[in-house]
C-alpha positions, 0 to 999 in steps of 0.5 A: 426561561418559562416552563409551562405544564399542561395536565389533560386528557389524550389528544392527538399530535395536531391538537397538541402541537397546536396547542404548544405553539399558541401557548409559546405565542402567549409566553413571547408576547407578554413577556417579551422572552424568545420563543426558543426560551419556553418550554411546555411539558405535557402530562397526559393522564388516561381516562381511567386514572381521572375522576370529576363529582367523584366518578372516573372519566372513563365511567362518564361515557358509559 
């Protein structure tokens, strides 16, 4: 059974379930196992608890 983990930012519920229903997609296509047998964890990780070149996310915006 192919368990996906997404590591992202926040997104809406639509962004997400798009999201799972084409990685479920790519999971039955190449590699022929059923739909019902992938499953995909998404980690949401708020903007002030991630950083890039050293600055949080949060601080990018401002």
């Amino acid at each position: 059974m192919p368990i996906v983990t997404v590591q992202q930012g926040p997104r809406s519920v639509e962004l997400k379930r798009e999201l799972v229903a084409k990685i479920t997609d790519a999971f039955v296509d190449a590699l022929k196992v059923p739909a019902d047998s992938v499953q995909v964890w998404i980690q949401e990780t708020p903007p002030e608890s991630w950083a890039v070149a050293g600055r949080l996310i949060a601080d990018k915006a401002n």
